[in-house]
NUSEDREN-943135 format. One record per residue (C-alpha): residue number from 1; x, y, z. Coordinates in Angstrom, 2 decimals, padded with zeros to 5 digits. Last residue first. Layout:
# NUSEDREN-943135
R,num,X,Y,Z
R,NUM,X,Y,Z
...
END
This chain:
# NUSEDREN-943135
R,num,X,Y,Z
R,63,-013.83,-011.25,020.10
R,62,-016.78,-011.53,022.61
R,61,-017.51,-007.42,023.27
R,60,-016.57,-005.32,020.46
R,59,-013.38,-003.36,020.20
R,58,-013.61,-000.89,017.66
R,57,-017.67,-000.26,017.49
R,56,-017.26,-000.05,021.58
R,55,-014.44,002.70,020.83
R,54,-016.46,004.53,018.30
R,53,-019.89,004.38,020.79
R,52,-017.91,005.40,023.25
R,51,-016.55,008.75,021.54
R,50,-020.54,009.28,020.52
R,49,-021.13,009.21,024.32
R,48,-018.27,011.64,024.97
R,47,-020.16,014.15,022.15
R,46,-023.71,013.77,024.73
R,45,-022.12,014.54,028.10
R,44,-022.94,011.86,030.30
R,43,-019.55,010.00,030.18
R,42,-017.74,013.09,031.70
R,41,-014.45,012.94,030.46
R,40,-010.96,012.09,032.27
R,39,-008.34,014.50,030.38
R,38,-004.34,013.58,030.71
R,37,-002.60,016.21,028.90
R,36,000.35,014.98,026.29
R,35,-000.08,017.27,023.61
R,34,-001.61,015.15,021.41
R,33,-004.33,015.22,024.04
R,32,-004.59,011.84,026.43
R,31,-008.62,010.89,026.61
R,30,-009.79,008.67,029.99
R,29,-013.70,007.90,030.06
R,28,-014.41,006.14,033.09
R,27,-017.31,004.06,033.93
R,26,-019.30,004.36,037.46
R,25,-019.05,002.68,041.01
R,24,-014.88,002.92,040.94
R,23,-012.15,000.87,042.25
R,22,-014.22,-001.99,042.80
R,21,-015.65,-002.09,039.62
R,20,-017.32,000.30,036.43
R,19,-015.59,-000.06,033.33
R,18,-012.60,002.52,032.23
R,17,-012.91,003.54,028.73
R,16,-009.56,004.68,026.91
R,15,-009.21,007.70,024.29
R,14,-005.82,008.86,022.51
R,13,-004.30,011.17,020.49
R,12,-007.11,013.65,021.01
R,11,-006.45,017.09,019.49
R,10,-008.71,016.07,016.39
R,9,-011.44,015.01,018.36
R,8,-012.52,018.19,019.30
R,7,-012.73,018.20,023.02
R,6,-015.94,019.90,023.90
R,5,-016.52,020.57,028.01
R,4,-018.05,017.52,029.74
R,3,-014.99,017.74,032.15
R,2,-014.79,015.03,034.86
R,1,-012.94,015.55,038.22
END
């Protein structure tokens, strides 16, 4: 179950994107809290899209 509820970005320790495949039709967004808590994110809601947008600025496709 997705959340779009604000996370702000300061109690994130980490944030992963899951692509679309064969184990799911539509990407993931996957953010760990400092405190441990395993959070998958709604990738409609408009502040997880900016979160994409800084981890596709990080790790850009062909490198």
């Amino acid at each position: 179950r997705a959340v779009s509820e604000v996370i702000p970005p300061r109690r994130l320790a980490r944030e992963e994107l899951v692509a679309e495949g064969p184990h799911c039709a539509v990407p993931e967004v996957i953010a760990t809290t400092k405190q441990g808590q395993t959070v998958c994110l709604s990738p409609s809601a408009p502040w997880v899209k900016l979160i994409l947008t800084r981890i596709l600025k990080r790790y850009p496709r062909g490198r």
